[in-house]
C-alpha positions in Angstrom: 31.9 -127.3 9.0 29.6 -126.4 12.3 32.9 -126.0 14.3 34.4 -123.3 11.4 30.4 -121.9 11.3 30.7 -121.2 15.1 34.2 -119.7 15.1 33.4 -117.7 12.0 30.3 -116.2 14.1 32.2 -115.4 17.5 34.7 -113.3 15.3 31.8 -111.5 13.7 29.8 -111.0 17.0 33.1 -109.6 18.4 33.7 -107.2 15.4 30.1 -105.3 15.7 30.7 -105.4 19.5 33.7 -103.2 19.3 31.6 -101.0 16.1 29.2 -100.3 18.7 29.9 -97.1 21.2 28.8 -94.0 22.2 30.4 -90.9 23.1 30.5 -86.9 23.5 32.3 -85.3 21.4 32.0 -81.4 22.9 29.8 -79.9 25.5 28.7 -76.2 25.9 27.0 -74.8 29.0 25.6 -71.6 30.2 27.3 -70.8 33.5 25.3 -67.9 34.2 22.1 -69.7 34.1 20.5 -69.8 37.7 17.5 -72.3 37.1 17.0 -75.8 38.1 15.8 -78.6 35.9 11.9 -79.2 37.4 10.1 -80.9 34.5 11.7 -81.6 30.9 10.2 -82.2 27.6 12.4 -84.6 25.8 12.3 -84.5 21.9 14.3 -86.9 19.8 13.6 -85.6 16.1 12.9 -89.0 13.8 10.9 -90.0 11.2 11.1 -93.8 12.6 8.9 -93.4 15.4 9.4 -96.3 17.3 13.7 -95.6 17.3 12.2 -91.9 18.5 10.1 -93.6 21.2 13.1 -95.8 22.3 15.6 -93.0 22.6 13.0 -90.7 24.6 12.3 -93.0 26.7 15.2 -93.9 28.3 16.3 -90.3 28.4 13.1 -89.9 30.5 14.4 -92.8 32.6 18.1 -91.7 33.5 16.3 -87.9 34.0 13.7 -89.7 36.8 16.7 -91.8 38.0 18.5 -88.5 38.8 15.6 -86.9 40.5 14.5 -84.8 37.3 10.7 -85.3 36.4 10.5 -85.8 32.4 7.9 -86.2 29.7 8.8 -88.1 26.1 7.1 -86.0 23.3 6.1 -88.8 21.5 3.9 -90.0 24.8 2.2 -86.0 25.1 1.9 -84.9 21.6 0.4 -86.7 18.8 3.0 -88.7 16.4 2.0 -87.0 13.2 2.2 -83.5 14.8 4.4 -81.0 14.0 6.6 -79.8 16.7 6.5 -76.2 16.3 6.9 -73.5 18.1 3.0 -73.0 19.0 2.6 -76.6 20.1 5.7 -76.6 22.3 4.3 -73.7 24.2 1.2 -75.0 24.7 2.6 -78.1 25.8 5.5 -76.6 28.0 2.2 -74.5 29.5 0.0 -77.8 30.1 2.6 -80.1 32.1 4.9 -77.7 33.3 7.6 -78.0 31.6 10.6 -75.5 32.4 13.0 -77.0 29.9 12.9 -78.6 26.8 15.9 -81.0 25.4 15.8 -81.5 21.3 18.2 -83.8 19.7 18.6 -84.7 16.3 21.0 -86.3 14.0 23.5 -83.9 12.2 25.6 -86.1 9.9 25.8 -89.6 8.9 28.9 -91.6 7.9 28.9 -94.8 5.9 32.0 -96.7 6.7 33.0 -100.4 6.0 35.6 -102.7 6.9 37.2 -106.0 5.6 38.4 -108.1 7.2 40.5 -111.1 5.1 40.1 -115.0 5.2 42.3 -116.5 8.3 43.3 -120.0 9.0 43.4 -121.4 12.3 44.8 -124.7 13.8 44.1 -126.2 16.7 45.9 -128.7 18.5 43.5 -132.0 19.4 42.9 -133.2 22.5 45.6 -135.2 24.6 44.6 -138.7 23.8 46.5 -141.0 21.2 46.4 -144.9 20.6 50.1 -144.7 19.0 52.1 -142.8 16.9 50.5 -143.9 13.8 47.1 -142.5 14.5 48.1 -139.2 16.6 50.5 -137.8 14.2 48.2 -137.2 11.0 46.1 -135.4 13.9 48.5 -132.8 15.5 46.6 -130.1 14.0 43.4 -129.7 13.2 42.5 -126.9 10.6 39.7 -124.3 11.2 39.2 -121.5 7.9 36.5 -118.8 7.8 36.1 -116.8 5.1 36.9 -113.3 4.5 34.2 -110.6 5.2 33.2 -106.7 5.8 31.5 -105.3 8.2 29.2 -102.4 7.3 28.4 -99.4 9.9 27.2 -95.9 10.4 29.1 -92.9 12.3 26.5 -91.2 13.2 26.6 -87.1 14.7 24.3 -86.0 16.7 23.3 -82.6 18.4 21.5 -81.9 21.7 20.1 -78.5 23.3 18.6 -78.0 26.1 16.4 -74.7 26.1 15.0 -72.8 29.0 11.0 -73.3 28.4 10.0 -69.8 29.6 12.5 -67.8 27.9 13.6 -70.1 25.0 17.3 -69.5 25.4 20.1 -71.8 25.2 21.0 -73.9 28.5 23.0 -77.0 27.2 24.5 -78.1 24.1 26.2 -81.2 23.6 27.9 -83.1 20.2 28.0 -86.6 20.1 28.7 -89.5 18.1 27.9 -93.6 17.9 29.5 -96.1 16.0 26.4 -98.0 14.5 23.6 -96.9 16.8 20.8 -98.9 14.7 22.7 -102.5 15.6 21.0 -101.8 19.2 19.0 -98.7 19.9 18.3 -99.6 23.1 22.0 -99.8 24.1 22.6 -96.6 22.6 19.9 -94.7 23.7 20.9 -95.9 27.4 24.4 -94.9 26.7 23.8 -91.6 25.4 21.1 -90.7 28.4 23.5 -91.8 30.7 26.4 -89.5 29.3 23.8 -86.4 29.0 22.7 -87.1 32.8 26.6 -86.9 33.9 27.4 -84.0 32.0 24.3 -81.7 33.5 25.2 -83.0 36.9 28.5 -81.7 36.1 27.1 -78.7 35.0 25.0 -77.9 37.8 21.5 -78.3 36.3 20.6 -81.1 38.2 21.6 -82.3 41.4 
């Protein structure tokens, strides 16, 4: 029973493994724009504010890693205040912010999927007394039992606005399979990917 328990837990592990990924879907830039990223306010708009603290912060991470000085929101503004536009100025004016990236989640997609019962055999090990007691033990028979996976698709949006003038740098889509199974890994993945496609861009160096 242990053995079928363990097997029965690899396959699962496996299954939320592959759920789990991170991606964007479409990417918009200003080609015109002549600025340089100095400082950026990084917003991640949630009401769970430890998830909001996880994703900023390793946004601000991969920005420092890439030579870009960055600032979570959550770490300069107050967690119950409202991130409007008076408070955003006044913070852009107090650290020196020239940028400010906002992301937020655009659409949510509950998805499932089943997977049926399987059986497995498994051949013992090469050892035998005689015929007699081998035989019966050619196979050995391993079930687990059939089971669905649940998981979000989750969309979200990112802009990146010029602090000064408030106009539109950056804009990316994106989408992760199942972001809350590790928020960590996804915020990682997803600050890696937005790093990437500003370098690409030209925003930062």
């Amino acid at each position: 029973m242990l053995k079928r328990f363990a097997i029965w837990c690899i396959s699962l592990s496996f299954v939320l493994a592959g759920c789990s990924s991170t991606r964007l879907t479409s990417v918009w830039a200003d080609k015109g724009y002549q600025g340089k990223l100095g400082t950026v306010l990084v917003i991640g708009v949630s009401e769970n504010l430890r998830d909001r603290r996880i994703f900023e912060d390793a946004l601000v991470k991969a920005f420092k890693g890439a030579g870009v000085k960055a600032l979570s929101s959550a770490a300069v503004l107050p967690a119950d205040h409202k991130l409007d536009k008076k408070s955003l100025e006044e913070a852009a004016r107090k650290y020196g912010v020239d940028a400010v990236m906002i992301t937020s989640v655009v659409g949510v997609e509950e998805n499932e999927v089943y997977y049926p019962p399987t059986t497995t055999y498994v051949a013992p090990p090469l050892y035998y007394r005689d015929m007699w007691s081998y035989y019966p033990q050619v196979y050995e028979t391993y079930s687990t039992p059939g089971y669905t996976v649940k998981y979000q698709n989750v969309k979200l949006e990112s802009n990146l606005y010029d602090a000064g003038t408030g106009a539109l740098v950056w804009s990316a889509a994106s989408e992760a399979f199942d972001p809350a199974s590790d928020i960590r890994k996804f915020s990682n993945a997803l600050a890696s990917q937005f790093v990437a496609s500003l370098r690409e861009a030209g925003l930062i160096p």
